[in-house]
C-alpha angles and dihedrals in degrees: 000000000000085000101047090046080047081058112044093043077050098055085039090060092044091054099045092056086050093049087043094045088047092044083044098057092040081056095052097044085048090056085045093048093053100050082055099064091040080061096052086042096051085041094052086047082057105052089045090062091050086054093051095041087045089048079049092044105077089034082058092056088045098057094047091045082054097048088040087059090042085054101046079048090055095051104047082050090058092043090058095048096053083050088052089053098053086053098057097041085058089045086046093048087049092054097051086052090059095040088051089050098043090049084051088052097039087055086049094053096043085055097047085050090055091046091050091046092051096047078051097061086048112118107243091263095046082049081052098051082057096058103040092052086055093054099053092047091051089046096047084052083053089053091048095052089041090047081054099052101045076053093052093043091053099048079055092046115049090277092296120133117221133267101246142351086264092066088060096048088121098054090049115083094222131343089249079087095073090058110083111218102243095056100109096196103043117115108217125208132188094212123072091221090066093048120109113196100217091069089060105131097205119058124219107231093172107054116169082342116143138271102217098084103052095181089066119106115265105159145009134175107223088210113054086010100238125158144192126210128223089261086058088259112161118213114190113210 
């Protein structure tokens, strides 16, 4: 009896390590299994993540290609506006050219018209002493231009000077040249077939005379006394 209950608690015991090694290794490959599916999980959550970053992706590109052509925008825009400037600094430079001018011209005129205000307040002879003075300026210039041209005729001419004011008609600019601008009753023409040669208002004192002595008297004016040697020479009374 002692045997067969050695037996059977024998054959318990063997079955219960069976049931717990079996129990045991269920237990293991459930632990396996569900670390498995933690890592398919975890793999899914992944993959997940790929498809999203990949959907993002393109919209990523997109937004970089959109700030890249604001930029290049930007830039053009910039670039106009430094051309604008330079623009307006040459436009600015050109303005104070002209302010600078017209203050110039403005101080000009200022002092004309002081000049005018002052020769108004002149008594009439000192007016006359003006123009008289003018006059004599302007009729010592005629007698250069006619001293010249005698000179001119006569290099052409044998060193000769000419007869009269009419033979040198083609070296003087207009006949006006030979009134002087004092003589009152002179009438003056501006073409040489008008012209008569007794109105004349200088006298030619050294007609087809030589070149050769330049202190002799070529030309005077009988109104201010002027007179012009042969080497074209002007002396002012």
């Amino acid at each position: 009896m002692k045997i067969l209950l050695g037996g059977i608690l024998a054959l318990s015991l063997a079955l219960n390590i069976l049931l717990w090694s079996r129990l045991s290794s269920q237990s293991n490959q459930l632990k396996s299994a569900q670390g498995t599916v933690s890592e398919i999980d975890e793999l899914r959550r992944q993959n997940q993540e790929l498809q999203i970053n990949r959907t993002s992706a393109p919209d990523s590109a997109s937004a970089d290609a959109r700030d890249l052509a604001r930029l290049r925008n930007e830039v053009g825009q910039l670039r106009k506006q430094v051309g604008e400037a330079a623009t307006l600094r040459t436009q600015a430079a050109e303005a104070a050219q002209l302010r600078a001018r017209l203050a110039t011209a403005t101080r000009d005129l200022a002092r004309a018209e002081s000049e005018l205000a002052d020769a108004v307040k002149l008594s009439p002879e000192e007016l006359q002493q003006v123009k008289e003075e003018a006059q004599s300026v302007a009729c010592g210039n005629n007698l250069k231009q006619i001293g010249l041209a005698a000179r001119l005729w006569a290099k052409d001419h044998d060193n000769v000077f000419p007869p009269d004011f009419i033979s040198m008609k083609d070296l003087l600019a207009t006949p006006k040249i030979l009134f002087c601008p004092g003589d009152t009753a002179a009438t003056r023409v501006s073409e040489w077939s008008q012209l008569d040669p007794s109105l004349i208002s200088y006298r030619f004192m050294n007609p087809n005379g030589n070149l050769s002595d330049p202190t002799k008297l070529l030309t005077t004016c009988p109104i201010h006394g002027h007179t012009v040697l042969s080497d074209a020479s002007v002396h002012r009374q």
